[in-house]
C-alpha positions, 0 to 999 in steps of 0.5 A: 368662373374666375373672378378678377379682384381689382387692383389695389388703389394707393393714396398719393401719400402712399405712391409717393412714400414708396417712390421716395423708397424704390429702387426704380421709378413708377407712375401713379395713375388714379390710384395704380401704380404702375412700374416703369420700364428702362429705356433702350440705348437709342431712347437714351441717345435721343435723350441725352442729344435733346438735352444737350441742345436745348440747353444750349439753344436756350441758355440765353432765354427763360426756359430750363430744362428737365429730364426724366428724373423730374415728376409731374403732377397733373392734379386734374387727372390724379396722375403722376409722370416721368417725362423724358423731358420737360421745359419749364418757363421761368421758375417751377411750380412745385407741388404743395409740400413737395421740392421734387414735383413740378405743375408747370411745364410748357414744352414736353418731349417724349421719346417713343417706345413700342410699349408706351408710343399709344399711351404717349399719343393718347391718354398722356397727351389730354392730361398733359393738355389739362396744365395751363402753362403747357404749349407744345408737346414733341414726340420722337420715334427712337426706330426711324427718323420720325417726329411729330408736334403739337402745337397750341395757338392762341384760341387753344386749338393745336396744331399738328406738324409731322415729319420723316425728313432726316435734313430737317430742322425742329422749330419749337413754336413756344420758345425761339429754338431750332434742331436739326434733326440730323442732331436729334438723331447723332449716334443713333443706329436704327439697326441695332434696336429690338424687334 
């Protein structure tokens, strides 16, 4: 009979002493820590057009945008994370002692893999619900034109909008912003992505 030892649990103290140390990024997820993977050329393409255009859209408005080097602490869930971008309203809320890790996102943009897709849709979408401030979350599939949105209404309830329309146009509903889809998507080869 084989036995399974569990895996070791770190203190956040200990996660971020090896993150300030590592030479790549991981996640801490109630006492694990979990490596992250690199991302593809497309998953890069998306991020790089995203934030381009959102800086650009809302330049003139309240909101600032953050990429996937920024940490979010979500203290509910004891879970730290990496999202590919993240939209802050106003000035951030770092976590207490730290100048690397905000708590207050609004908005949330996540680039689909086929490794994190069910983690992103799933577990990572409730704890991201648990942060006050959050509105909106937008997922982006990096293998099709394909784009799904969360949104929060005023009785905390969430809405929900898909779409597969290359001519479309994404309306942020928590910031006065508009994308084009066709933008999102500029240089993107689906053809050359992994099996």
């Amino acid at each position: 009979m084989v036995v399974q030892t569990p895996p070791r649990q770190y203190s956040t103290e200990e996660y971020l002493a090896q993150e300030e140390a590592a030479e790549y990024r991981s996640e801490y997820r109630n006492g694990e820590i979990i490596p992250m993977t690199g991302g593809s050329i497309n998953h890069n393409r998306i991020i790089r057009n995203l934030s381009r255009l959102l800086e650009l859209s809302l330049q003139t408005q309240p909101y600032e945008v953050f990429l996937s080097d920024l940490r979010l602490w979500i203290p509910r869930y004891r879970e730290y994370t990496y999202p590919d971008i993240l939209i802050i309203k106003d000035e951030p809320v770092f976590q207490e002692g730290r100048k690397d890790t905000v708590l207050n996102p609004c908005i949330i943009f996540e680039v689909l893999s086929k490794s994190t897709s069910s983690r992103d849709r799933g577990d990572k979408f409730t704890y991201y619900r648990s942060i006050p401030e959050f509105q909106e979350y937008i997922l982006i599939d990096q293998y099709q034109t394909h784009i799904e949105q969360f949104s929060k209404t005023p009785d905390s309830n969430w809405l929900f909008k898909e779409t597969d329309d290359e001519d479309g146009v994404l309306t942020l509903v928590a910031a006065n912003c508009q994308i084009p889809h066709r933008q999102i998507y500029e240089r993107v080869n689906f053809e050359t992505q992994p099996e």
